[in-house]
Backbone bond lengths (Angstrom), bond angles and torsions (degrees), N, CA, C in turn:
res aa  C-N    CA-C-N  psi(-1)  N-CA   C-N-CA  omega(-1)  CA-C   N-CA-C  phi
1 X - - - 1.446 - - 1.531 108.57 -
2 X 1.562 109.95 144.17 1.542 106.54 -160.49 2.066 92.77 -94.55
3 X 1.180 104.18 175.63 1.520 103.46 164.12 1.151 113.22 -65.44
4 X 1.364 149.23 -29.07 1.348 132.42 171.74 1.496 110.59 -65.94
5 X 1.259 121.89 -32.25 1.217 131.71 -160.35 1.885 101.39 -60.89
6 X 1.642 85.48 -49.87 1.576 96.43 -166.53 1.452 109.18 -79.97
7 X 1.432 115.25 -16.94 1.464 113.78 -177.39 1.717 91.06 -56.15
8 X 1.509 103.41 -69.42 1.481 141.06 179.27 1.903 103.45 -1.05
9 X 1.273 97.58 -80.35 1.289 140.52 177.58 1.763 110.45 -57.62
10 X 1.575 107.40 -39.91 1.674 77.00 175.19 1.383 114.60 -107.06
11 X 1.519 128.94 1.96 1.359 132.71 158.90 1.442 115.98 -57.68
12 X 1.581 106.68 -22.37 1.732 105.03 176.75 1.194 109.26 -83.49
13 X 1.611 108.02 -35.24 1.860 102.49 171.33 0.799 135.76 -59.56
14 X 1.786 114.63 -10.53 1.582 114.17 -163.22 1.714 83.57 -120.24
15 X 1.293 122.28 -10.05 1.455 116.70 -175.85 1.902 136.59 78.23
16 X 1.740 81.32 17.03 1.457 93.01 -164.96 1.948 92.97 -97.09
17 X 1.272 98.65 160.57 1.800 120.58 179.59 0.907 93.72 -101.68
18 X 1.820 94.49 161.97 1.590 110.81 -179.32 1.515 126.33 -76.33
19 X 1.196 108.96 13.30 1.381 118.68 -171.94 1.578 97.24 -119.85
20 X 1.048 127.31 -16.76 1.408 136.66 142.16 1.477 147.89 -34.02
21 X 1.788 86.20 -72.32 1.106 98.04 165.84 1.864 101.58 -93.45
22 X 0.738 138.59 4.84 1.817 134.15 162.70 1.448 96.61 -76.14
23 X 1.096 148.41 -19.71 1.373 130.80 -159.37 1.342 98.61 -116.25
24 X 1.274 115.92 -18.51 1.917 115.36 -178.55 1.700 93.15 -81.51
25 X 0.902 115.01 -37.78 1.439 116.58 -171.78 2.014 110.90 -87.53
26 X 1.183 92.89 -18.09 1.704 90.77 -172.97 1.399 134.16 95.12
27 X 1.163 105.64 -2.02 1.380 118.62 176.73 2.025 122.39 -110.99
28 X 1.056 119.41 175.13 1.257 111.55 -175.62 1.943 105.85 -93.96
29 X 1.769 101.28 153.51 1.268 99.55 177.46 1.218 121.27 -32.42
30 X 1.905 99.92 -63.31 1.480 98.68 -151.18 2.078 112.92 -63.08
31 X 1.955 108.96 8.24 1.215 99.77 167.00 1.306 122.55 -104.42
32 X 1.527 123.46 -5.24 1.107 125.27 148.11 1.896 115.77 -51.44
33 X 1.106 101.77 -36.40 1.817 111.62 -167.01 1.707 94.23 -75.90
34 X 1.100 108.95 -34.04 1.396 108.03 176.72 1.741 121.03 -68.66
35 X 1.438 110.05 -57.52 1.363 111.74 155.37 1.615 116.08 -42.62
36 X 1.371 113.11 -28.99 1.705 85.15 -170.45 1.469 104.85 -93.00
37 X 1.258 114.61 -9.00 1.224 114.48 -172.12 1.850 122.17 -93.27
38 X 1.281 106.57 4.92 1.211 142.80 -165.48 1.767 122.77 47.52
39 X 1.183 94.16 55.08 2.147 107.73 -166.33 1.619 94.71 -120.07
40 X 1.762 117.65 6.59 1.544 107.70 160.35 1.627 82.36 -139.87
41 X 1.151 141.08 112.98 1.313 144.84 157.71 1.476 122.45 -86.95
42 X 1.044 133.40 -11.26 1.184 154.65 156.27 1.324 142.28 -106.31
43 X 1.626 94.84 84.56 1.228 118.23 -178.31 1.712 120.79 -54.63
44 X 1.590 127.38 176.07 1.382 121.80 155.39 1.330 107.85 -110.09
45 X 1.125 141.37 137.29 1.172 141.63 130.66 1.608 121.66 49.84
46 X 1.468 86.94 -84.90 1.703 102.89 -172.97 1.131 107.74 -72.87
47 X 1.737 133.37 -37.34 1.196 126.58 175.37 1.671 127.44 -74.13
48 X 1.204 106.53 2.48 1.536 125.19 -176.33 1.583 101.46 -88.83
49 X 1.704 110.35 -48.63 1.457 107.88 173.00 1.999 121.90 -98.51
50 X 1.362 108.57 15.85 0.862 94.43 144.76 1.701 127.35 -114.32
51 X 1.206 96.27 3.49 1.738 107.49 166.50 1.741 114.75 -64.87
52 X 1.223 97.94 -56.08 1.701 118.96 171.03 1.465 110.90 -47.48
53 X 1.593 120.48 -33.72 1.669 122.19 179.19 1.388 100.88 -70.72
54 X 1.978 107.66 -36.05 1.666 95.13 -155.94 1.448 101.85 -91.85
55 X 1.396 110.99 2.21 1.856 117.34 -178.69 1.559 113.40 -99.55
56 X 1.080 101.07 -9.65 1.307 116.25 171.22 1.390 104.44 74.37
57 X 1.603 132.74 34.70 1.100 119.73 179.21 1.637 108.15 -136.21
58 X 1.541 133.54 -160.71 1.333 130.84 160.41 1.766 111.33 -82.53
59 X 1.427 96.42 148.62 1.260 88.83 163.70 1.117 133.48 -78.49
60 X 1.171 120.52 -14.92 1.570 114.35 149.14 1.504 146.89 -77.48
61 X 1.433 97.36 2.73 1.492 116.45 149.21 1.965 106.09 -70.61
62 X 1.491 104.50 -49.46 1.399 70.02 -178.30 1.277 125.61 -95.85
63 X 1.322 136.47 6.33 1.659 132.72 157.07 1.560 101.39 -60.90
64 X 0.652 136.23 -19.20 1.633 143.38 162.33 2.023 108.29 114.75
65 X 1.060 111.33 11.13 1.855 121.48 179.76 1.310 101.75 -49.99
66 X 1.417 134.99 -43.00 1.147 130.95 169.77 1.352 116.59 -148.09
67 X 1.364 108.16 172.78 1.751 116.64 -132.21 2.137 88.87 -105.82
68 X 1.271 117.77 -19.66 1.091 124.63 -175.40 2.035 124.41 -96.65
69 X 1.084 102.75 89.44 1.469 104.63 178.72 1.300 137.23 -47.24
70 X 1.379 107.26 -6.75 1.648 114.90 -167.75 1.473 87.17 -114.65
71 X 1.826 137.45 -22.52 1.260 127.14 -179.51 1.689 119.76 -26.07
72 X 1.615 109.44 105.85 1.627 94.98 159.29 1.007 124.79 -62.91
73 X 1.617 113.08 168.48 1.750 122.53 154.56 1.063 96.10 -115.75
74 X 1.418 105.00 155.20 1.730 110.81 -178.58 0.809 116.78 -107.37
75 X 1.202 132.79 159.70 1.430 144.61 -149.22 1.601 106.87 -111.04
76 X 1.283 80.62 86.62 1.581 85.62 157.61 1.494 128.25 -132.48
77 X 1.216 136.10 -179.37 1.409 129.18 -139.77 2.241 101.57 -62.72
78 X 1.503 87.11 -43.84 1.984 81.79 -172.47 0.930 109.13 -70.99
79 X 1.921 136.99 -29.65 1.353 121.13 158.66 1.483 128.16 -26.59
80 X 1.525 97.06 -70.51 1.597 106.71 -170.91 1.533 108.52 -69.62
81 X 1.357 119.03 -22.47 1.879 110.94 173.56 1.938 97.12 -67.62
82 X 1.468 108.70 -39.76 1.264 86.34 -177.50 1.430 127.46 -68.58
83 X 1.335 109.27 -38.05 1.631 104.15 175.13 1.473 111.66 -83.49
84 X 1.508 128.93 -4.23 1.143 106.30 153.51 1.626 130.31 -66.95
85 X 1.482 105.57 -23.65 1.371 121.94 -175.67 1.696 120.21 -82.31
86 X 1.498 91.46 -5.08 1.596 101.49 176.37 1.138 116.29 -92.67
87 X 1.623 111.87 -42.93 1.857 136.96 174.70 1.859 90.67 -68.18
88 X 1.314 144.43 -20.53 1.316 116.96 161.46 1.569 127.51 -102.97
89 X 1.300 106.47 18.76 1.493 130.28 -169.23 1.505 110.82 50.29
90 X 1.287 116.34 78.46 1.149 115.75 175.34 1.798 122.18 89.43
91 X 1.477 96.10 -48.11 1.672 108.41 -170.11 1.747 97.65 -36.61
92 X 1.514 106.97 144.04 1.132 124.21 161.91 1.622 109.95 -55.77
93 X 1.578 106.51 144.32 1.811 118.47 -168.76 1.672 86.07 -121.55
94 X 1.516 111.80 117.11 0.982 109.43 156.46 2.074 128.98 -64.49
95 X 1.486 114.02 166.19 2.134 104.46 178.16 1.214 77.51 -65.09
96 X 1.422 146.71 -86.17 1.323 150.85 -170.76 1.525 107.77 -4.22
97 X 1.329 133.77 -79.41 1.333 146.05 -169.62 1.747 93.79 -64.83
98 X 1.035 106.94 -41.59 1.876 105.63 -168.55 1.479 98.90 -70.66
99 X 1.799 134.20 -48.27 1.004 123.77 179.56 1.396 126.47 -80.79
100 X 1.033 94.06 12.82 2.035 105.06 165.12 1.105 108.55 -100.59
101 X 1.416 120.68 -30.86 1.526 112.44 -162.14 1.331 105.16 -93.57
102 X 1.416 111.76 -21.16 1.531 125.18 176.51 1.580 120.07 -38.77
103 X 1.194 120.02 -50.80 1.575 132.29 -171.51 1.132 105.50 -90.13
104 X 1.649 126.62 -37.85 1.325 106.40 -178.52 1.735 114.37 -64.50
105 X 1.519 115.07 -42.89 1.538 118.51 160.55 1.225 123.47 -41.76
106 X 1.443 102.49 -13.83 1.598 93.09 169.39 1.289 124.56 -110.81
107 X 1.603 96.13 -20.87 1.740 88.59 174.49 1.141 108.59 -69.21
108 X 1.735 128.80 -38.89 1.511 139.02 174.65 1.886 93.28 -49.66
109 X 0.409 146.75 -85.85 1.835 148.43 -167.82 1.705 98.21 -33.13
110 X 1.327 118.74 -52.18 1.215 125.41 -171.96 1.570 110.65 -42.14
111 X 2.006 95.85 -54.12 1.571 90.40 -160.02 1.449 96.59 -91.76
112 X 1.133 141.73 22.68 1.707 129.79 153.23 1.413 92.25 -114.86
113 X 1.217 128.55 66.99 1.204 129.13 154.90 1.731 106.24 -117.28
114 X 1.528 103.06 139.91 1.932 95.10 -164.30 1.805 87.74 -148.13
115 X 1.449 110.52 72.63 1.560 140.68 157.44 1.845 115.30 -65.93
């Protein structure tokens, strides 16, 4: 299954529109409609993982790396510097700022954890 396919496919599972998921992500419908239809195949970066937040899956479920949409990544320290470094567009993350933010990501992980 291609990335449009899966974009395609898991916005129907979760039941959300393209004006939906265009606005969780920041962009307009008709470029979500374009991604699914495969007439923008080349995504950036940031819009790949914030598509994946609003699909509720990894982004490497949807480049197609693996076959499972709910797959975690675990949290470990270069994860969270990276998506902290994405949520400040780039700006440099001080250890200081990273080891504060560290625990609260985890206590937040903790309590939606369902073991």
């Amino acid at each position: 299954m291609d990335i449009k396919d899966r974009i395609s496919s898991r916005r129907a599972e979760l039941g959300l529109t393209l004006e939906e998921v265009g606005k969780a992500v920041g962009v307009s419908k008709s470029a979500v409609q374009k991604w699914e239809s495969g007439e923008i195949a080349n995504m950036r970066r940031d819009k790949i993982a914030k598509l994946a937040i609003a699909l509720q899956c990894s982004p490497a479920y949807l480049m197609g790396w693996q076959d499972d949409p709910m797959n975690k990544t675990p949290l470990t320290r270069d994860f969270v510097e990276r998506i902290i470094n994405e949520a400040l567009n780039g700006q440099e993350i001080t250890h200081e700022m990273l080891d504060a933010i560290l625990p609260i990501i985890r206590a937040v992980a903790k309590s939606f954890k369902h073991d």
